[in-house]
C-alpha positions as CSV (number, residue, x, y, z in Angstrom):
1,X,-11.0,31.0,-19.3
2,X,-14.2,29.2,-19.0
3,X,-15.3,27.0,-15.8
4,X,-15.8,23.5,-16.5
5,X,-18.6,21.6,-15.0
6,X,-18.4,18.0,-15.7
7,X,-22.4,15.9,-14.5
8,X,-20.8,12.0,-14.3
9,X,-22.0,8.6,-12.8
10,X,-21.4,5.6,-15.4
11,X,-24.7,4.5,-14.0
12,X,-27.7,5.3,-16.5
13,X,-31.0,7.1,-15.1
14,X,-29.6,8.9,-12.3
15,X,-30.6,12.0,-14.3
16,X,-27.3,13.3,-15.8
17,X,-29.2,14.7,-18.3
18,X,-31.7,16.7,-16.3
19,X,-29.1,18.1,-14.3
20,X,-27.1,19.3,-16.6
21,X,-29.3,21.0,-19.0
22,X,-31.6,22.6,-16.1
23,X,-28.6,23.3,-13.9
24,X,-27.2,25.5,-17.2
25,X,-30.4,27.1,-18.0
26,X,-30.5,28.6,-14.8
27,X,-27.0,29.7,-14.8
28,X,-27.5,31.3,-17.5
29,X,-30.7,33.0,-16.9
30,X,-28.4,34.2,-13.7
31,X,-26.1,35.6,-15.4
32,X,-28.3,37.5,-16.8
33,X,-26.5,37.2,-20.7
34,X,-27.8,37.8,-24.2
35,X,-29.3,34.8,-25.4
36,X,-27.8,36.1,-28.9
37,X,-23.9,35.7,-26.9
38,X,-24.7,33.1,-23.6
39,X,-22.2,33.4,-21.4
40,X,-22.9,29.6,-20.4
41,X,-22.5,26.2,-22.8
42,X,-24.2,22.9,-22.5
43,X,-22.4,19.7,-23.6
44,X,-23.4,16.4,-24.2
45,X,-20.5,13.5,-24.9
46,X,-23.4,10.9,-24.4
47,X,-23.4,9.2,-27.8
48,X,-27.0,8.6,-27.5
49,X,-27.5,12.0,-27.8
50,X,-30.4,12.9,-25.1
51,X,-29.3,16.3,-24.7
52,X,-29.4,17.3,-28.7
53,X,-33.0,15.7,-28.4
54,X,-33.7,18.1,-25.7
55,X,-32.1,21.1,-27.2
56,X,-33.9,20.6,-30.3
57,X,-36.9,20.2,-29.0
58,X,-36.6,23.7,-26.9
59,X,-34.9,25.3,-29.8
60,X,-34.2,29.1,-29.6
61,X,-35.5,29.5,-26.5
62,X,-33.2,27.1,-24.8
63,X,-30.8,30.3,-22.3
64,X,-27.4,28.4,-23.3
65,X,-25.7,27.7,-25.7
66,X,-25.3,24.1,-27.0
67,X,-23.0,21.4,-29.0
68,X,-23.3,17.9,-29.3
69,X,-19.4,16.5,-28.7
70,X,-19.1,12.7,-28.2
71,X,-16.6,12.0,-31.2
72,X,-14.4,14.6,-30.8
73,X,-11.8,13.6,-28.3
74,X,-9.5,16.8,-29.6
75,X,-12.3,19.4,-29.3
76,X,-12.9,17.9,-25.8
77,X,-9.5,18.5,-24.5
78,X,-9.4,22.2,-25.5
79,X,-13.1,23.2,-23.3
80,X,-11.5,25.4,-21.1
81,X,-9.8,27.1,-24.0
82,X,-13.1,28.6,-24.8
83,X,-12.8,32.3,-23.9
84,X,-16.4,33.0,-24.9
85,X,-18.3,31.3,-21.8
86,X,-17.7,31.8,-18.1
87,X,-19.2,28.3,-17.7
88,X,-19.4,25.2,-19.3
89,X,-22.0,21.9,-18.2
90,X,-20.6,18.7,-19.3
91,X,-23.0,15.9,-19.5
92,X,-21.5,12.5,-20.0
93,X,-22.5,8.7,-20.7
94,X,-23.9,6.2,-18.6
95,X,-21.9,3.9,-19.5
96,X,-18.3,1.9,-18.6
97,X,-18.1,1.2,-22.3
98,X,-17.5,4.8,-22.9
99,X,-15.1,5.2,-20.1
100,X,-12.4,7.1,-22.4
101,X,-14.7,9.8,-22.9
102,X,-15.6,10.4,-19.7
103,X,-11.5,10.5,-18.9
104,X,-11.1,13.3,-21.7
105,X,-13.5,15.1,-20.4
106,X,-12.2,15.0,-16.7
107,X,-8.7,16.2,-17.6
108,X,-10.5,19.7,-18.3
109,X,-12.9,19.5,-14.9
110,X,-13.0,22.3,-12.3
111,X,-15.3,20.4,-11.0
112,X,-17.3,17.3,-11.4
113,X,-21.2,16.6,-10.0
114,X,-22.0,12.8,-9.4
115,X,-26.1,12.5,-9.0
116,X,-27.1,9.5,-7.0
117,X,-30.4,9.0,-6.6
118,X,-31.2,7.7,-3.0
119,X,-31.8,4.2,-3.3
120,X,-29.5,1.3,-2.6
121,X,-29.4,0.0,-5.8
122,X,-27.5,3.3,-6.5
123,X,-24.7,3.1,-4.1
124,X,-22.7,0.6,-6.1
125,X,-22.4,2.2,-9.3
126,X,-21.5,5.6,-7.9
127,X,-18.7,4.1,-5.5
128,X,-17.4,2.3,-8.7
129,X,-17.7,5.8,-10.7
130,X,-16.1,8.1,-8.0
131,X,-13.0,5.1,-7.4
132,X,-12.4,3.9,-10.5
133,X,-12.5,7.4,-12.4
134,X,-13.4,10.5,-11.1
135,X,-11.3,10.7,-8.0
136,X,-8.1,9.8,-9.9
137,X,-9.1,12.4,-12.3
138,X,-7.8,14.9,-9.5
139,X,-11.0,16.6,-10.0
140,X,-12.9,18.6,-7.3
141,X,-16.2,16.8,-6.7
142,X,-19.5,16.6,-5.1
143,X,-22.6,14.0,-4.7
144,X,-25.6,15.5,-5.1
145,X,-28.6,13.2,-4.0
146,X,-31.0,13.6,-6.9
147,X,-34.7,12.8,-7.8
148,X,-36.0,12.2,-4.4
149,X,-39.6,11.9,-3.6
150,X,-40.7,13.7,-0.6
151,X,-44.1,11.4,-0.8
152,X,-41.6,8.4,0.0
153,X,-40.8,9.2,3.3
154,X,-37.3,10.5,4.6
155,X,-36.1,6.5,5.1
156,X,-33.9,6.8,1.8
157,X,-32.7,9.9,2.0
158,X,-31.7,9.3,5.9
159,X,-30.3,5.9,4.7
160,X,-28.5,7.4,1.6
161,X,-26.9,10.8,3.2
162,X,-25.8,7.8,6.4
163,X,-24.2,6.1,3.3
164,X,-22.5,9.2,1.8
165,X,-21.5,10.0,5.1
166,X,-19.6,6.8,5.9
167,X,-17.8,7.4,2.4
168,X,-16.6,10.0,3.3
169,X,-17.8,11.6,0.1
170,X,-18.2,15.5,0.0
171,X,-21.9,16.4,-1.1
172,X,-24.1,19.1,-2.4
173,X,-26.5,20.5,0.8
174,X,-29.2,20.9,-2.1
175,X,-31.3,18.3,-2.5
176,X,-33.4,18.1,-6.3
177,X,-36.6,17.0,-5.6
178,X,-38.3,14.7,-7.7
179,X,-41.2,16.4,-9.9
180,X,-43.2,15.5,-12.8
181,X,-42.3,18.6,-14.6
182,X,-38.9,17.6,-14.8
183,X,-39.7,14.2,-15.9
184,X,-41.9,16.1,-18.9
185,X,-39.9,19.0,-19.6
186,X,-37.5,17.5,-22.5
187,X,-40.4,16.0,-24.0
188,X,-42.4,19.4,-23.7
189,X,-39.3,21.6,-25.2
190,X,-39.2,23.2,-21.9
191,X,-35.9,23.7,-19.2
192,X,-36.6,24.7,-15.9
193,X,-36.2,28.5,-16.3
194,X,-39.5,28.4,-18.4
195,X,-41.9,26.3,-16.1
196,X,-45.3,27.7,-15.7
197,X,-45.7,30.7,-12.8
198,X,-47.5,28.3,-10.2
199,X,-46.3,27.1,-6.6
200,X,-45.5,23.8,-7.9
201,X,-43.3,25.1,-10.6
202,X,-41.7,27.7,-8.1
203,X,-40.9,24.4,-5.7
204,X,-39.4,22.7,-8.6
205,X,-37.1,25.8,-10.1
206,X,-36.4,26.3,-6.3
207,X,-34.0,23.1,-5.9
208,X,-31.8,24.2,-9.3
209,X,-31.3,28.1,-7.8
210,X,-30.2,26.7,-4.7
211,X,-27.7,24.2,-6.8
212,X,-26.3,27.1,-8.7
213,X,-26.0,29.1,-6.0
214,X,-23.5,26.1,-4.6
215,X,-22.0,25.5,-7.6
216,X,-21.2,28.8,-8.5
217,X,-20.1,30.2,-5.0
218,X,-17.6,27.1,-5.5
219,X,-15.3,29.1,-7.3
220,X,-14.9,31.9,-4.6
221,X,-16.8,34.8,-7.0
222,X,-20.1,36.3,-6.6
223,X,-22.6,35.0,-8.8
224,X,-24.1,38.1,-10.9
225,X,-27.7,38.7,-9.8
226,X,-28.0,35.8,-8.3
227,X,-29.5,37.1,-5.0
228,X,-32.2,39.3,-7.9
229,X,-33.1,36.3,-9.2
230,X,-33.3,34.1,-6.6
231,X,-35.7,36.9,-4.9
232,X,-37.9,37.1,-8.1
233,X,-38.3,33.5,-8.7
234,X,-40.3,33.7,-4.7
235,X,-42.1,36.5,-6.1
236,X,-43.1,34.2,-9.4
């Protein structure tokens, strides 16, 4: 039975997107399947379709599987029916307006991933997100402070993990850092597995291991080669 991974905030531009499809890539790539049979699925319910964008542009050599799903409501009740994959990413609108999709999709959630970027502007939305649907859901789920520029200073981090904190909200101890190549990288047809070998790609591809290393120790199994790959991407 497949694992279901569902990336939600009903803000937009908190980076669903990114997280999900380099989150998978590298899960995959861990695994260490046959990009002919992935053991890992990407799925976007966004209607605008950034994902499929993305996909497309990377084309075979995206390390997952991928289907667009976001007007399918009885194909996205049956995910974890899908014996094929070990793990399934869910990416989901940024949007209240689609609301019912995201509520589909959270009936079939091992676990969900809300991204807040660390800004106060942020904090609304996500408490509205988190109350309103996903902890009703029943869902296990985490924040995970995304897209945060060390050249900022630690003031918004500090101020947004003091904010998590007095939630009471469970969180990621990764931190994605905010880099160029992964504001470039669905326009370049590239995921993070396939960055260039340099220090600053290592940096970024870094913050995604670490992730799935959370993510998939979550579940109380081993991840397969993880501790391999982890070692050769320091080596890269």
């Amino acid at each position: 039975m497949a694992r279901v991974h569902v990336i939600a905030n009903q803000k937009g531009g908190v980076g669903k997107t990114t997280v999900t499809v380099n989150l998978a890539a590298v899960v995959a790539d861990t695994l260490g399947g046959d990009p002919a049979a992935s053991p890992v699925l990407g799925v976007s319910t966004d209607p605008q379709a950034s994902m499929l964008e993305w996909a497309e542009r990377v084309g075979d050599a995206i390390p997952f599987d991928f289907t667009q799903c976001h007007d399918d409501p009885a194909a996205l009740s049956k995910l974890r029916q899908l014996e094929q994959y070990e793990h399934i990413f869910v990416d989901t609108p940024g949007s209240l307006e689609d609301e019912s999709i995201l509520q589909t999709v959270l009936t079939q959630a091992d676990d969900v991933i809300v991204p807040l970027e660390p800004e106060p502007m942020a904090f609304s939305p996500a408490a509205r997100s988190i109350q309103r649907v996903i902890a009703p859901s029943g869902a296990t789920w985490r924040v995970l402070l995304n897209n945060w520029d060390p050249r900022d200073g630690e003031s918004d981090l500090e101020q947004t993990r003091g904010y998590v904190t007095a939630k009471g909200w469970p969180v990621f101890n990764t931190v994605i850092r905010h880099y160029k190549l992964h504001t470039r990288a669905s326009a370049e047809g590239v995921t993070v597995v396939q960055y260039p070998k340099n220090r600053v790609a290592l940096e970024a591809r870094q913050d995604f291991f670490r992730l799935a290393l959370e993510v998939l120790g979550s579940d109380g199994r081993s991840p397969r080669h993880a501790a391999l790959n982890a070692v050769k991407a320091g080596e890269a």
